[in-house]
VOPAGU-2260 file (C-alpha; in pm, 1 decimal, decimal comma):
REM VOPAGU-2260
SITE   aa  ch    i         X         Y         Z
SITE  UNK   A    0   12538,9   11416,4   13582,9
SITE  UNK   A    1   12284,5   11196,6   13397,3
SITE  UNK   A    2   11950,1   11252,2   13257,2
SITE  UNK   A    3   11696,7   11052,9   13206,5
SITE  UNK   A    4   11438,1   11283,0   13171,1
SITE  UNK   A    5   11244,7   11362,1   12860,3
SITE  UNK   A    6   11207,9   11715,3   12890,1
SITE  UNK   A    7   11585,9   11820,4   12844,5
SITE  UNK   A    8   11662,1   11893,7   12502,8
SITE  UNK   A    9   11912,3   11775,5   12276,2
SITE  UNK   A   10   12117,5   12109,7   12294,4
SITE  UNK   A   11   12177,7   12053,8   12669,6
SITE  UNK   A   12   12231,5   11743,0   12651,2
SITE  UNK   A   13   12540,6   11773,7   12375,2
SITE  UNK   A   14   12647,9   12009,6   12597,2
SITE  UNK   A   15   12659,0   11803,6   12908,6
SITE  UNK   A   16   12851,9   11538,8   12728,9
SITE  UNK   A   17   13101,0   11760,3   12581,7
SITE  UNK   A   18   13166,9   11886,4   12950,2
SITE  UNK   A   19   13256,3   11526,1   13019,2
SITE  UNK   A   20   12899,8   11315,0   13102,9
SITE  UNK   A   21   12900,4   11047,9   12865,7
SITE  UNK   A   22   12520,9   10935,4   13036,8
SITE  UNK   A   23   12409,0   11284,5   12870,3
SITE  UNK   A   24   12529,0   11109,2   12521,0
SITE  UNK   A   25   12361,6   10792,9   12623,3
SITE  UNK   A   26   12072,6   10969,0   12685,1
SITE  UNK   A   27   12076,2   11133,3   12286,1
SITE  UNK   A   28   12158,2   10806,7   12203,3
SITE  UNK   A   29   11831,0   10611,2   12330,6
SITE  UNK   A   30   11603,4   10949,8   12195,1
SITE  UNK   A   31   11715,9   10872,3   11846,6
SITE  UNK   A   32   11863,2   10492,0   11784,7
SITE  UNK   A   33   11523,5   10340,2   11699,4
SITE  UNK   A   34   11448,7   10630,1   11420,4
SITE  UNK   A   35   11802,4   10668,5   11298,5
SITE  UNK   A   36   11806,9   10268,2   11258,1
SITE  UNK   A   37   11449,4   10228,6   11096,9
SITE  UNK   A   38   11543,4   10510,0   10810,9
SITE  UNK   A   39   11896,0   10337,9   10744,9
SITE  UNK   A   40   11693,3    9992,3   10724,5
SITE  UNK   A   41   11460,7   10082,2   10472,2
SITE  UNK   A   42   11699,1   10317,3   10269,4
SITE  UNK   A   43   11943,9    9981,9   10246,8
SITE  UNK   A   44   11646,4    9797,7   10234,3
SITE  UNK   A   45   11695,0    9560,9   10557,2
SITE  UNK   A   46   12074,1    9446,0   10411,6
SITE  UNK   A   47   12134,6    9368,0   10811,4
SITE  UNK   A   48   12534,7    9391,4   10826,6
SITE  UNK   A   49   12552,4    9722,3   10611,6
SITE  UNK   A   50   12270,4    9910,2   10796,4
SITE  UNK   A   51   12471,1    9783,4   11143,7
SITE  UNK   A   52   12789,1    9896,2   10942,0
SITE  UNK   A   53   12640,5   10209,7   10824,3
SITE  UNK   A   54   12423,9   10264,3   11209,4
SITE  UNK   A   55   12757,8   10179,7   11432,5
SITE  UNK   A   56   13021,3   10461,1   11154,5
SITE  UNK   A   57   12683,9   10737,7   11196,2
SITE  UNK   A   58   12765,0   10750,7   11541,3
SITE  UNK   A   59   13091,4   10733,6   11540,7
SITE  UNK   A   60   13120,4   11038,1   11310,8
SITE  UNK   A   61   12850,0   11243,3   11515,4
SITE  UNK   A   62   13100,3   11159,9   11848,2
SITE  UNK   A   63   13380,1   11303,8   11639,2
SITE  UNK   A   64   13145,2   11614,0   11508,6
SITE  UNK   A   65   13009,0   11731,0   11798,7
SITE  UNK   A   66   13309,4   11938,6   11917,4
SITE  UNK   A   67   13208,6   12156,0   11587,7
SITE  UNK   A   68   12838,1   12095,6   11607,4
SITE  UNK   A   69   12653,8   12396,1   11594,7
SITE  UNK   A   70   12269,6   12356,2   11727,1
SITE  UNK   A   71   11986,2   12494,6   11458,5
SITE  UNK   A   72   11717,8   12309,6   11746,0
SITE  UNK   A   73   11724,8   12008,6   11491,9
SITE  UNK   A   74   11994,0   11747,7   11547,9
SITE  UNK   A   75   11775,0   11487,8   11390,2
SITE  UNK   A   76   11806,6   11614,9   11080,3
SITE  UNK   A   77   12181,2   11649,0   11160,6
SITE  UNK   A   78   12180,4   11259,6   11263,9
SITE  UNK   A   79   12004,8   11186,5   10946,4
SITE  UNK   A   80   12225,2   11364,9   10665,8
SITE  UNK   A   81   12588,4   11200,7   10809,9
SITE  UNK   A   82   12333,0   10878,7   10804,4
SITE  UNK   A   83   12229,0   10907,2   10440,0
SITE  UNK   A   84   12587,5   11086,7   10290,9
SITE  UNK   A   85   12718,0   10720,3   10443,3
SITE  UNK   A   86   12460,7   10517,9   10323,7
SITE  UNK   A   87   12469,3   10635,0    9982,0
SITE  UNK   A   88   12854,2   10584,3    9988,1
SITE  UNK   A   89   12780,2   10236,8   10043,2
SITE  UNK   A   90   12530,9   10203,3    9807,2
SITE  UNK   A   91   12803,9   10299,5    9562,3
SITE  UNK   A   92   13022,3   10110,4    9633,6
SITE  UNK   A   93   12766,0    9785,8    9607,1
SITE  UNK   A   94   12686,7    9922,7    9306,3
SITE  UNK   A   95   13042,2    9874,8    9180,6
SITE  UNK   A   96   13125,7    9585,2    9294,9
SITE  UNK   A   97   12801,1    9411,8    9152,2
SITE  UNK   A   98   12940,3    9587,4    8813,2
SITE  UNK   A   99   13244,3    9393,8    8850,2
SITE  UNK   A  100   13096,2    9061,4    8958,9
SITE  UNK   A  101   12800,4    9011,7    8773,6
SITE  UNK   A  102   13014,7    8849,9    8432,0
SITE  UNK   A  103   13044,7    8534,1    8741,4
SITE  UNK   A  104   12736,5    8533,5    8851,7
SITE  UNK   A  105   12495,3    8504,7    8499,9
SITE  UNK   A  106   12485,4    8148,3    8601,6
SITE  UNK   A  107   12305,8    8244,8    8963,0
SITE  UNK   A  108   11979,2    8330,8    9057,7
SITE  UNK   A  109   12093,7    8610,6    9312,5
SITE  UNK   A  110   11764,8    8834,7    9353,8
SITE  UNK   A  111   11593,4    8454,3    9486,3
SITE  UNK   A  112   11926,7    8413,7    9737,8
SITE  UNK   A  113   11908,0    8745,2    9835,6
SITE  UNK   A  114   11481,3    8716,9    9974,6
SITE  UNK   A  115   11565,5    8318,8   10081,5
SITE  UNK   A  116   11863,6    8478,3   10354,9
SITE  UNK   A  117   11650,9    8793,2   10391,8
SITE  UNK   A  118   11429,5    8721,9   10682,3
SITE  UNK   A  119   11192,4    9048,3   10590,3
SITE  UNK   A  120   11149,5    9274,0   10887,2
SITE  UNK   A  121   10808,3    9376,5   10894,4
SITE  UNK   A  122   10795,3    9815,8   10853,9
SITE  UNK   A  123   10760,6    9996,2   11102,1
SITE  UNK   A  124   10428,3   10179,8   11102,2
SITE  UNK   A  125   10542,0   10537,3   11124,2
SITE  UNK   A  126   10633,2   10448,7   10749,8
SITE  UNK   A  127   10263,1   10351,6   10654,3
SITE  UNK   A  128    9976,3   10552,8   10528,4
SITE  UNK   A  129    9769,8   10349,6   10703,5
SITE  UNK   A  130    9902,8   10358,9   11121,4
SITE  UNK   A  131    9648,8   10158,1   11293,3
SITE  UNK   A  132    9639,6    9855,6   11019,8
SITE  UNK   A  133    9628,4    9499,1   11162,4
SITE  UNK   A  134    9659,7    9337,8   10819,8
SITE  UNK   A  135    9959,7    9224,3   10782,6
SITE  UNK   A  136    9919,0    9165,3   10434,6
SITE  UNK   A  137    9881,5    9499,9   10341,8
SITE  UNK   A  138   10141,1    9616,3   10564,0
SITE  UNK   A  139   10384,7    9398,2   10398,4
SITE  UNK   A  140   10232,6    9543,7   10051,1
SITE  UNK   A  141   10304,7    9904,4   10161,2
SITE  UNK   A  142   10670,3    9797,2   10238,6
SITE  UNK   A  143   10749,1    9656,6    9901,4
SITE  UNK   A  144   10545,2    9969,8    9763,6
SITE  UNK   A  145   10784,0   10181,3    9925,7
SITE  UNK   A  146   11134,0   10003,0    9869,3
SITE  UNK   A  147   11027,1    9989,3    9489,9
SITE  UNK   A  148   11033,6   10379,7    9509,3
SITE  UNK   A  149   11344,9   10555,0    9340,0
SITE  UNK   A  150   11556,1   10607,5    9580,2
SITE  UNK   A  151   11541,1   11004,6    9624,0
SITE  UNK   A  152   11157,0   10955,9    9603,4
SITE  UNK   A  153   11170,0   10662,6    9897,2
SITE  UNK   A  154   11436,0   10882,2   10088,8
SITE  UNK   A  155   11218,8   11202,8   10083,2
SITE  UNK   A  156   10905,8   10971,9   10185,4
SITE  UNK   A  157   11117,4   10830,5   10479,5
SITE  UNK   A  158   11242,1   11140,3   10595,8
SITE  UNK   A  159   10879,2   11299,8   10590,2
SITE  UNK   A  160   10767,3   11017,5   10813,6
SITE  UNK   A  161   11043,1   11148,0   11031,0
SITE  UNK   A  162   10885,6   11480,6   11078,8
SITE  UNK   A  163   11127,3   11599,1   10904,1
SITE  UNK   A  164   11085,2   11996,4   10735,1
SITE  UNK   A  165   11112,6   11979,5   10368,5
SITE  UNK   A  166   11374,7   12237,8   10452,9
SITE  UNK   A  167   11593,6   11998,7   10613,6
SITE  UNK   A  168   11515,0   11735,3   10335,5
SITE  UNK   A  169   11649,9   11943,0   10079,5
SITE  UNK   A  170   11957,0   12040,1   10306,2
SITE  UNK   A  171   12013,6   11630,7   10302,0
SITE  UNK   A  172   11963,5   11565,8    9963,6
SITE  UNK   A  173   12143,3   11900,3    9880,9
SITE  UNK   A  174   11847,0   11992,2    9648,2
SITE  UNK   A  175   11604,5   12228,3    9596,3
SITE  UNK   A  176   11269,8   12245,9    9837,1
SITE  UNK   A  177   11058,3   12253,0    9519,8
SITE  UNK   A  178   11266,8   11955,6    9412,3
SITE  UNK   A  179   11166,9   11768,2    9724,5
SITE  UNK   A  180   10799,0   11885,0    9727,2
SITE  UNK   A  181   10794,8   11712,5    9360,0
SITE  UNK   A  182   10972,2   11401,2    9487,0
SITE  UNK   A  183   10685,4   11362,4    9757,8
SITE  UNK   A  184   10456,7   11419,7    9517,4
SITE  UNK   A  185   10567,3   11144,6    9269,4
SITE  UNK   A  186   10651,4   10912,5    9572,0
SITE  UNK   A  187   10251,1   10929,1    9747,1
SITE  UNK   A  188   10138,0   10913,8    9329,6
SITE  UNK   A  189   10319,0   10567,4    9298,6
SITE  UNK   A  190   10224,4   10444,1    9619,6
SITE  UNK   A  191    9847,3   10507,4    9583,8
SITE  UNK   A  192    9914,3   10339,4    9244,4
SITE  UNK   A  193   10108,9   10046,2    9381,1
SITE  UNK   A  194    9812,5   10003,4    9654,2
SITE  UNK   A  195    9527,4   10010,3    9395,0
SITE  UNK   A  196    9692,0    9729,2    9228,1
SITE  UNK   A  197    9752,1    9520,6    9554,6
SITE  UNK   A  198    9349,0    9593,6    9640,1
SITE  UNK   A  199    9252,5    9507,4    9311,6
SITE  UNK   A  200    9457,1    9120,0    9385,3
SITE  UNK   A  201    9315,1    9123,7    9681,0
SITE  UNK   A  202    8961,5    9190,0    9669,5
């Protein structure tokens, strides 16, 4: 049977597809796409074929989990940690590979090919201090503010903006809480910073 109503919960509706409707796993699927893709895209920083690479193997590994998945009344948070473990497996790997290649490449100016192919996605607001902004200006200043974060500090900010509990942040980053509450802490510091010193350009 399918769903399309709003009020059925994600436990019921893992259930309904592991009895056999796959519209109950479309339905889980069109709840959580949009939030599952924005986090990947700012964690890999809008690097289009590996946040599709990273978006399509998420699901892919939650289909082949959910036999074993055992429902806490948070599968968000469940859809998020396979989400970052594979993200930050691919980050490696970039980060090895760029190792390896950057001898060739002393003679390129890759950081100004990387912005001239990267068409910049404006953030999504859920990710902005500031919600009901119409300056797109600033709202373009409060994305580069946040993808110059470290990336545990951009990651816990991301995932906060999520709804996520600090409990489940700390599950993710497999972390302490007070570790995460410090994280926030230094992330909202360098962002007010990073802000003062657009405003000051600005105004």
């Amino acid at each position: 049977m399918e769903h399309s109503e709003k009020d059925i919960s994600d436990e019921d509706l893992i259930k309904g597809y592991l009895a056999g409707s796959s519209g109950d796993f479309e339905c889980l699927y069109a709840r959580y796409r949009k939030q599952l893709y924005a986090y990947l895209n700012a964690l890999l920083e809008q690097d289009r074929s590996r946040v599709d690479d990273v978006f399509q193997q998420t699901w892919l590994k939650v289909i082949d989990h959910l036999p074993r998945y055992r429902h806490q009344g948070m599968f968000l948070a469940y859809l998020m940690r396979i989400g970052h473990n594979l993200a930050m497996d691919v980050c490696r790997k970039k980060q090895t590979i760029e190792q390896y290649e950057r001898p060739y490449l002393s003679g390129m100016d890759t950081e100004e090919n990387r912005k001239k192919n990267d068409p910049g996605i404006v953030a999504d607001e859920r990710y902005m201090p500031g919600k009901n902004m119409d300056d797109n200006e600033l709202a373009t200043a409060i994305e580069k503010a946040v993808n110059h974060l470290k990336q545990e500090l951009k990651e816990v900010f991301l995932l906060r903006m999520e709804d996520l509990s600090f409990k489940e942040i700390a599950r993710i980053q497999n972390c302490s809480i007070n570790t995460v509450l410090a994280r926030m802490q230094y992330a909202l510091r360098n962002l007010r910073e990073s802000l003062k010193d657009w405003d000051k350009e600005n105004n």
